[in-house]
N, CA, C and O atoms as a GROMACS GRO file, in nm:
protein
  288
    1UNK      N    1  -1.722   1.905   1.772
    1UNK     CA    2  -1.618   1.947   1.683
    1UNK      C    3  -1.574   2.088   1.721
    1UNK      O    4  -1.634   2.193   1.745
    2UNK      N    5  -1.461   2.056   1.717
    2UNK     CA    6  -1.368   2.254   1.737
    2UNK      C    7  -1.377   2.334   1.627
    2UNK      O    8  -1.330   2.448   1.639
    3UNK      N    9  -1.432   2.299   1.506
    3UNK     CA   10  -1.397   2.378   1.392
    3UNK      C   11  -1.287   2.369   1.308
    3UNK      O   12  -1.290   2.400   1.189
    4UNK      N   13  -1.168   2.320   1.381
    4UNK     CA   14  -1.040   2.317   1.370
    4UNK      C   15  -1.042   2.224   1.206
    4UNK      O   16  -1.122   2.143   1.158
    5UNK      N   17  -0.905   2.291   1.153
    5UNK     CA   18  -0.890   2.216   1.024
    5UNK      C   19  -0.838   2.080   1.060
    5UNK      O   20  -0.806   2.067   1.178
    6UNK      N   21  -0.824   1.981   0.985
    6UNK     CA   22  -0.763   1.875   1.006
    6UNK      C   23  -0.674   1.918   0.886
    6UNK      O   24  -0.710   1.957   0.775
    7UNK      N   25  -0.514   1.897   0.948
    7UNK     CA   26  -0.431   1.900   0.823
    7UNK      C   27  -0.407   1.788   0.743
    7UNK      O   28  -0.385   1.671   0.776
    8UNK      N   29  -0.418   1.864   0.580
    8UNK     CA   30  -0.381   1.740   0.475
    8UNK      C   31  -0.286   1.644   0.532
    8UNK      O   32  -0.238   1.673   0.641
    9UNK      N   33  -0.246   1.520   0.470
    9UNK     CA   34  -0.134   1.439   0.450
    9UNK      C   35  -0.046   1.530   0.343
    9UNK      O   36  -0.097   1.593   0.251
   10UNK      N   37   0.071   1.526   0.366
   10UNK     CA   38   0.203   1.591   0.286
   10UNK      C   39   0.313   1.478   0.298
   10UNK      O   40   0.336   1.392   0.383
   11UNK      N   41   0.375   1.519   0.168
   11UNK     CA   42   0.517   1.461   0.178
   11UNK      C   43   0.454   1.265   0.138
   11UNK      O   44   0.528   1.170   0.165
   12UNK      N   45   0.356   1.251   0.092
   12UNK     CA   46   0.338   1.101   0.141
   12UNK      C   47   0.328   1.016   0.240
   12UNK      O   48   0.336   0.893   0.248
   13UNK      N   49   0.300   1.146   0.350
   13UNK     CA   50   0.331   1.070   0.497
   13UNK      C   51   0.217   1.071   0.548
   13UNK      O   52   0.136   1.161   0.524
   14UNK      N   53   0.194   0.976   0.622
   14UNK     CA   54   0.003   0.944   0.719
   14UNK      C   55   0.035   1.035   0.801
   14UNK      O   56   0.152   1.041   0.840
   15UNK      N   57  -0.059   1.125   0.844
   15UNK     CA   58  -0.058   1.211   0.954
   15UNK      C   59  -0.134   1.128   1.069
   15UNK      O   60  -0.110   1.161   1.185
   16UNK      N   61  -0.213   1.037   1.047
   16UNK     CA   62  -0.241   0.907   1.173
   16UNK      C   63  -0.117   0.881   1.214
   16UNK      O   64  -0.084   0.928   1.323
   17UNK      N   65  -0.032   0.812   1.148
   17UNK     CA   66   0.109   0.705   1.170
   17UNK      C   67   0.225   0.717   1.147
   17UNK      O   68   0.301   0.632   1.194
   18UNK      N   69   0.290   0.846   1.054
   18UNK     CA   70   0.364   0.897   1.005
   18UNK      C   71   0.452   0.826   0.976
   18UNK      O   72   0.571   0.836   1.005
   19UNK      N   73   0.355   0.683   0.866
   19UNK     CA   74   0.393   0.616   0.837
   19UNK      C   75   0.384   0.610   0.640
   19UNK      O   76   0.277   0.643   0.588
   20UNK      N   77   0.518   0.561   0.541
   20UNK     CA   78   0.491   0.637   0.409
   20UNK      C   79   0.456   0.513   0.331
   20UNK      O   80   0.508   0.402   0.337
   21UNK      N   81   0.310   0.574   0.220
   21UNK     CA   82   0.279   0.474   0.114
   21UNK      C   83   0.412   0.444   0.047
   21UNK      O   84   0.516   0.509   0.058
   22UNK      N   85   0.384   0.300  -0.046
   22UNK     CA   86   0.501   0.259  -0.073
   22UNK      C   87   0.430   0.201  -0.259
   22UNK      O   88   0.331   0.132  -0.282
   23UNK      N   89   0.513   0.255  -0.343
   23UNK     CA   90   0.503   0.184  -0.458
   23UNK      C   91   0.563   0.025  -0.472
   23UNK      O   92   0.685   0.023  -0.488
   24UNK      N   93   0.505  -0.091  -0.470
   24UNK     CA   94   0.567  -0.215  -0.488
   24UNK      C   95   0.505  -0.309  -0.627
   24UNK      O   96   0.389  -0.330  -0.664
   25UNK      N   97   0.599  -0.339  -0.666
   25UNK     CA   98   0.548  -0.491  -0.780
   25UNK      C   99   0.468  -0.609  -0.726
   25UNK      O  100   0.514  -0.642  -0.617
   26UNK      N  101   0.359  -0.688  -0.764
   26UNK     CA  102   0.341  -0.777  -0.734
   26UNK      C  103   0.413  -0.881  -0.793
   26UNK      O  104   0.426  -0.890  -0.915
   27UNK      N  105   0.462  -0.962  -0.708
   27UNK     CA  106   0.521  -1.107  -0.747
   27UNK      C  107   0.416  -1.202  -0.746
   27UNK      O  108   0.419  -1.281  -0.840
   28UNK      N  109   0.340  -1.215  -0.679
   28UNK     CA  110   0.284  -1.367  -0.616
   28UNK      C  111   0.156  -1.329  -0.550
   28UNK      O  112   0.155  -1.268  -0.443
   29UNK      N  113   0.023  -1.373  -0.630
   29UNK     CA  114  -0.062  -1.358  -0.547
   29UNK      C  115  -0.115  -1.514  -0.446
   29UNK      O  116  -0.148  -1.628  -0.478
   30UNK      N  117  -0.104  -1.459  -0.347
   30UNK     CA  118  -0.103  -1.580  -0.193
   30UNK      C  119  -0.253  -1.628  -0.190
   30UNK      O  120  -0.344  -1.565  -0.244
   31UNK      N  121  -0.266  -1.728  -0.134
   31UNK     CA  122  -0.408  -1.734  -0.071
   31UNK      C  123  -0.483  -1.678   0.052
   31UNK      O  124  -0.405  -1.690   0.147
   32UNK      N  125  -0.612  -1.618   0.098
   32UNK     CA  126  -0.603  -1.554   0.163
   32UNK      C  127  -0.586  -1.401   0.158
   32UNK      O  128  -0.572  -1.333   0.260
   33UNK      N  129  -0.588  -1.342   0.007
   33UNK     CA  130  -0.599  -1.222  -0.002
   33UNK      C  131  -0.452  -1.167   0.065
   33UNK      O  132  -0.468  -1.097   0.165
   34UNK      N  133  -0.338  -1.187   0.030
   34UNK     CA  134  -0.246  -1.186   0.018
   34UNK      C  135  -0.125  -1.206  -0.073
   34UNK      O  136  -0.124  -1.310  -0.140
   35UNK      N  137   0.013  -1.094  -0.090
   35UNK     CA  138   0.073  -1.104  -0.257
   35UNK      C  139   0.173  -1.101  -0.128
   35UNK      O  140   0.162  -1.086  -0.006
   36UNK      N  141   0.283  -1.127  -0.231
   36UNK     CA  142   0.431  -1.141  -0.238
   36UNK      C  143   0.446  -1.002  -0.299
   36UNK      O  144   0.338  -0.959  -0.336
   37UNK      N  145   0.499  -0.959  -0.309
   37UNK     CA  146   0.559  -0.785  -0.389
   37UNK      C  147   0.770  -0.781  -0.370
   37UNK      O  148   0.852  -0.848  -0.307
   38UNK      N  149   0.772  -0.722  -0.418
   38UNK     CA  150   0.908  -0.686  -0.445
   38UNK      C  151   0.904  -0.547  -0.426
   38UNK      O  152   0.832  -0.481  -0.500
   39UNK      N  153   0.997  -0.467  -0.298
   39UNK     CA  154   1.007  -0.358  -0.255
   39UNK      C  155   1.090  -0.293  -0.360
   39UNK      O  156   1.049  -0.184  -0.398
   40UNK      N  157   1.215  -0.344  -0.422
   40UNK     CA  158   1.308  -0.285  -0.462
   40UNK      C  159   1.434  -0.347  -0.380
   40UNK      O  160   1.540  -0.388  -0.427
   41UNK      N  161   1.410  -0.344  -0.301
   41UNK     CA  162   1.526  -0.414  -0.181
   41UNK      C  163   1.510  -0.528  -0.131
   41UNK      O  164   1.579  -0.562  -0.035
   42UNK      N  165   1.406  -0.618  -0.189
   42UNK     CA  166   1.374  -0.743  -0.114
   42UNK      C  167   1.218  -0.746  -0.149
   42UNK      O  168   1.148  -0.667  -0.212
   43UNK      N  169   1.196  -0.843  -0.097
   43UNK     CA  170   1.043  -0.911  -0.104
   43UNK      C  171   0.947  -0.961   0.038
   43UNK      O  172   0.955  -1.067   0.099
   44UNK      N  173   0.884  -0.880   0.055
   44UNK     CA  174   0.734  -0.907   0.144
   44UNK      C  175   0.599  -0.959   0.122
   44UNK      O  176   0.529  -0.953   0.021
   45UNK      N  177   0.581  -1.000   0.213
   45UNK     CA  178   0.443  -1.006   0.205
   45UNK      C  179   0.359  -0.897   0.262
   45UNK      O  180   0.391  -0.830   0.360
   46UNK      N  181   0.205  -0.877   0.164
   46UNK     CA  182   0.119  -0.777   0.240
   46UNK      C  183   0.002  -0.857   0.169
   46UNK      O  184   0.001  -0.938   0.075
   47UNK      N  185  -0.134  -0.784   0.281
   47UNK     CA  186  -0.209  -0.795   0.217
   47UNK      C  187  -0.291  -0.687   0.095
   47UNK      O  188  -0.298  -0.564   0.093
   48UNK      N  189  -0.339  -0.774   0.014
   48UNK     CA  190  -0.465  -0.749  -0.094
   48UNK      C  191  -0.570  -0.732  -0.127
   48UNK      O  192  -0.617  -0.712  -0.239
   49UNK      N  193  -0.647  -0.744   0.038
   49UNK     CA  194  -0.811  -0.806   0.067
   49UNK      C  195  -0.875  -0.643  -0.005
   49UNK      O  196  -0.988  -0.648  -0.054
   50UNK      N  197  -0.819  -0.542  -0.006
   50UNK     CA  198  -0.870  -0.368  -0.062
   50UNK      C  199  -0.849  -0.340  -0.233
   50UNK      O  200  -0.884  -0.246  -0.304
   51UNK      N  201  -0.793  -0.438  -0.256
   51UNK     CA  202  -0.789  -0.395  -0.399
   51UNK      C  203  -0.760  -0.548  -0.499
   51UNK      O  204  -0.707  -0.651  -0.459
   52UNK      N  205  -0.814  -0.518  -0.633
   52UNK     CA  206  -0.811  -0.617  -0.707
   52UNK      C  207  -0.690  -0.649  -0.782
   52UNK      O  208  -0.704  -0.638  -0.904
   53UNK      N  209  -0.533  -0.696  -0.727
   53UNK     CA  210  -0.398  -0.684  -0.779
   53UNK      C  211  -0.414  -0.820  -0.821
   53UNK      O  212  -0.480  -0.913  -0.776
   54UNK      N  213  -0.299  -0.803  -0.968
   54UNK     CA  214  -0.258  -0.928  -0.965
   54UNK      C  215  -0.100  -0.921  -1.017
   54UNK      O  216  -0.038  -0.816  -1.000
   55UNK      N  217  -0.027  -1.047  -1.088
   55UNK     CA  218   0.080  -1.019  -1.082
   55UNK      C  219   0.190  -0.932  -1.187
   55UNK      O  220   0.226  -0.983  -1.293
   56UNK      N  221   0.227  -0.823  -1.150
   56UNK     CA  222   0.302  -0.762  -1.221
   56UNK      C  223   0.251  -0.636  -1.207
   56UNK      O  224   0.306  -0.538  -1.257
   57UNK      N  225   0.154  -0.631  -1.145
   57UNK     CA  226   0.053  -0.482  -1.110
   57UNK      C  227   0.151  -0.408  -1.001
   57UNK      O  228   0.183  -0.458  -0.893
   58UNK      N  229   0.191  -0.281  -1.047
   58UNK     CA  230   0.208  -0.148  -0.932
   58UNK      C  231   0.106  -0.141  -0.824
   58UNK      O  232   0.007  -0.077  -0.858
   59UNK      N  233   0.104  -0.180  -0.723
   59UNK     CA  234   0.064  -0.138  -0.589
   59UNK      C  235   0.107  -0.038  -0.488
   59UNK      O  236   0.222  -0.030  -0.446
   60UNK      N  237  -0.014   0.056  -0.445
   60UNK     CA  238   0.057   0.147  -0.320
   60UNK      C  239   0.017   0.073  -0.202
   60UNK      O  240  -0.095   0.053  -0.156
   61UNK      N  241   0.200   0.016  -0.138
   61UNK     CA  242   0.086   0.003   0.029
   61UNK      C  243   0.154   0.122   0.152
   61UNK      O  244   0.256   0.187   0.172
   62UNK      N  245  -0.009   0.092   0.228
   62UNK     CA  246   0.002   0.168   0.351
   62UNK      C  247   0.060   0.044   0.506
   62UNK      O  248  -0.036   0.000   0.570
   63UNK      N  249   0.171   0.006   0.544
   63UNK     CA  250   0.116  -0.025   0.688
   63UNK      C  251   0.062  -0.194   0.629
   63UNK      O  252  -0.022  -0.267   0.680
   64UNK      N  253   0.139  -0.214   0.521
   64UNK     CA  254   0.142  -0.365   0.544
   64UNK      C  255  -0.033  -0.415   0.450
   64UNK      O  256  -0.100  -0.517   0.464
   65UNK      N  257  -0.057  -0.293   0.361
   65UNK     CA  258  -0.229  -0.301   0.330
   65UNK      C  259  -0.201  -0.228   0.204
   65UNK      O  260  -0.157  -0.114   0.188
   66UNK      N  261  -0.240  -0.327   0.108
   66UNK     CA  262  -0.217  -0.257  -0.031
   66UNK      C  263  -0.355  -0.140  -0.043
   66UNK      O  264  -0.468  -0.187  -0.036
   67UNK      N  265  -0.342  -0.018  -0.058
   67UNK     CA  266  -0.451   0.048  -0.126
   67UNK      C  267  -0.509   0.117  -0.230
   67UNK      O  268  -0.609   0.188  -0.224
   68UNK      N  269  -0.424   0.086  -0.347
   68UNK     CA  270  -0.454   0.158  -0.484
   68UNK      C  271  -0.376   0.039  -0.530
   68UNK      O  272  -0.297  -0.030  -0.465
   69UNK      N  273  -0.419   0.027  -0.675
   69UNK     CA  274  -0.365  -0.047  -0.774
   69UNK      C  275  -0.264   0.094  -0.839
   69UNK      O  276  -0.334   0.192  -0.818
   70UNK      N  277  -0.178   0.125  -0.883
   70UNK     CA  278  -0.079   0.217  -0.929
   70UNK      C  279  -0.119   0.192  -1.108
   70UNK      O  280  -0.182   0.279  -1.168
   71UNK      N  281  -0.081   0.089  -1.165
   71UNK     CA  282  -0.044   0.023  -1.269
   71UNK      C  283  -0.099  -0.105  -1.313
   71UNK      O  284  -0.065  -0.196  -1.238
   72UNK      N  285  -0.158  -0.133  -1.390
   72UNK     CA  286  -0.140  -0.293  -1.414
   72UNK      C  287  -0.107  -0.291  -1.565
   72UNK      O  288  -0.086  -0.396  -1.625
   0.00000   0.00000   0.00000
């Protein structure tokens, strides 16, 4: 190790991928540890296998991977 800081995440953005969590609705939970969600603009699929969602629950995903429940 260098000592060096590792900088926070800001802005909501992955400093791995600089890629941004996303607040979505669940529509549809899939089989396979997989939901349907509603972006706001349309509807995807992601997976669920990290958290216990079901339907109508606020989800944050990262990268196609739900990781916080927001709301239920």
């Amino acid at each position: 190790m260098t000592g060096e800081r590792v900088p926070a995440c800001h802005d909501g953005v992955c400093i791995t991928c600089s890629d941004t969590a996303v607040e979505v609705r669940v529509v549809e939970v899939l089989a396979h540890r997989l939901a349907v969600v509603d972006t706001g603009q349309g509807r995807e699929e992601v997976s669920v296998a990290l958290v216990s969602a079901g339907v109508g629950d606020t989800i944050l995903v990262h990268a196609g991977e739900a990781i916080a429940v927001v709301s239920s």
